[in-house]
N, C-alpha and C positions, 0 to 999 in steps of 0.2 A: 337455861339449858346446860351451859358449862357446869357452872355449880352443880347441876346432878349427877351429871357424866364423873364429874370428879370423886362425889360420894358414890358412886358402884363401884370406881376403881378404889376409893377407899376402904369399900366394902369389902373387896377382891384380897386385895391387900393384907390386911388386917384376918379375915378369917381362912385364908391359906396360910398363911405363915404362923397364926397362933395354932390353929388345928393341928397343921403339919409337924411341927415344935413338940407339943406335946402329943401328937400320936409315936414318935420316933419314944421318946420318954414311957410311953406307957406299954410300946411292943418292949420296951426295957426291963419291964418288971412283971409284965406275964410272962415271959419266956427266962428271968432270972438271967440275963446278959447286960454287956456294959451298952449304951447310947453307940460304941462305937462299934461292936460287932453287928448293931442293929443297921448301923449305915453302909457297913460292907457287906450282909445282906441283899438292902436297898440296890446296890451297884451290884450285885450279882444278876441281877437281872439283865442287865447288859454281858457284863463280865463274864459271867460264869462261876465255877468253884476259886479261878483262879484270883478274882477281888477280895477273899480274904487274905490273900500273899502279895497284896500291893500297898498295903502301911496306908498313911496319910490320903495320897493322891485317891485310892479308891472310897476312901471316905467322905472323902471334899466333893466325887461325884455321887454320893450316893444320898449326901444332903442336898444336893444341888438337883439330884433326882425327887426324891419327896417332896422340895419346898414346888418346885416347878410340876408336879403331877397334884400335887396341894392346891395351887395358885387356879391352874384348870379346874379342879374341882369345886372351886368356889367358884369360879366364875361362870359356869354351868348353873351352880344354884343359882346368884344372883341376874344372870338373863331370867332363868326360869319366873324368878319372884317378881324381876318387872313386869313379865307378861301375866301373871298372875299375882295381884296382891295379896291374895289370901295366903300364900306362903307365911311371908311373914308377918301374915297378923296372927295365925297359926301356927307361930314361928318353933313351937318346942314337938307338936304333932307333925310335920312338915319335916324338921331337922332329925329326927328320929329314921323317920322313915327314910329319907334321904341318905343318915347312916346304914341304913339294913341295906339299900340299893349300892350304896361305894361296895360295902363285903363281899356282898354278891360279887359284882363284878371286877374288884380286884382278886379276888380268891380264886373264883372260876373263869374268868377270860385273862386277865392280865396277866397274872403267875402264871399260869400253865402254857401263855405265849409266848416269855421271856425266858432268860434263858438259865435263871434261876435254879439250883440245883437238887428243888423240889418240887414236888406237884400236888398240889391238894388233893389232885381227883385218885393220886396214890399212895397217897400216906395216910396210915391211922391217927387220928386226930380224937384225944380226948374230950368228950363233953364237956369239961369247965374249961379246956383252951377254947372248943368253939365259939361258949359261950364268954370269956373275957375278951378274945378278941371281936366277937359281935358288939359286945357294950363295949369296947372301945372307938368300934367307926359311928356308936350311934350319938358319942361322946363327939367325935369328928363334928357327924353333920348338924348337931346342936349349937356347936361353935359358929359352923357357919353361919348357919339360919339367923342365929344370935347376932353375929355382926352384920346380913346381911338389912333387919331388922332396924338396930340401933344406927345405922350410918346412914340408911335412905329414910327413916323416921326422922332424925336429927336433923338432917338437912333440909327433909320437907316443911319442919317447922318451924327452923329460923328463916325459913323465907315467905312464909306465912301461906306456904298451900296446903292444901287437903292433905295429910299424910298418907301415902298407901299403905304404910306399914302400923295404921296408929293402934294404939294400946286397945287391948279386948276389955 
């Protein structure tokens, strides 16, 4: 039982912080900014306009914002997958969709709550940003599902139980 507890958190682990890593990277290069305007963004959502005029410190929160809003987002999937194995035996139909669900609700609940100094439901948004940034979260919850797959599969089989998450 520890052993498995151990592999969610592994799970949690591993697909918050690679997801979250490379979604900072990829808001980098649809939007043609550096990694570090993308984290004082990030921290604007606390902040306001004013976290792009705070250097360093507002960036340090604004990683420390996405890895920890990252880290819940895995961890969300992986309860989900435990209560339902087919997530991750479905793991790339599951994580997709799980991506379109993050967009969703980062774009229209989160942003428009924080205090970020835009709002999706007011600003024109081009068809190819909607759609890079959609195939970016659906990049996200692929990661997830991926790790959440690979680290409760891997575990289930070195210890020689049923895998919930075993290969389709």
């Amino acid at each position: 039982m520890k052993t498995q507890h151990h592999a969610l958190w592994i799970a949690i682990l591993w697909g918050g912080f690679v997801a979250g890593t490379i979604d900072i990277g990829a808001a980098a290069l649809i939007n043609w900014l550096s990694p570090v305007t993308i984290l004082h963004a990030i921290a604007s959502g606390l902040l306001g306009k004013t976290s792009f005029n705070e250097g360093a410190p507002a960036a340090i929160l604004g990683l420390g914002l996405q890895w920890g809003m990252s880290l819940i987002i895995a961890g969300l999937f992986v309860a989900a997958a435990r209560r339902l194995p087919a997530l991750t035996r479905r793991w790339i139909a599951s994580g997709s969709g799980y991506g379109v669900v993050i967009f969703l609700v980062m774009n229209y609940v989160v942003v428009p709550l924080s205090a970020a100094p835009w709002n999706p439901w007011k600003r024109h948004i081009s068809v190819e940003k909607f759609i890079e940034n959609l195939l970016a979260m659906i990049l996200f919850g692929l990661i997830v599902a991926l790790c959440a797959r690979y680290f409760t599969y891997r575990n289930a089989a070195s210890h020689g139980e049923k895998a919930a998450a075993s290969p389709a």
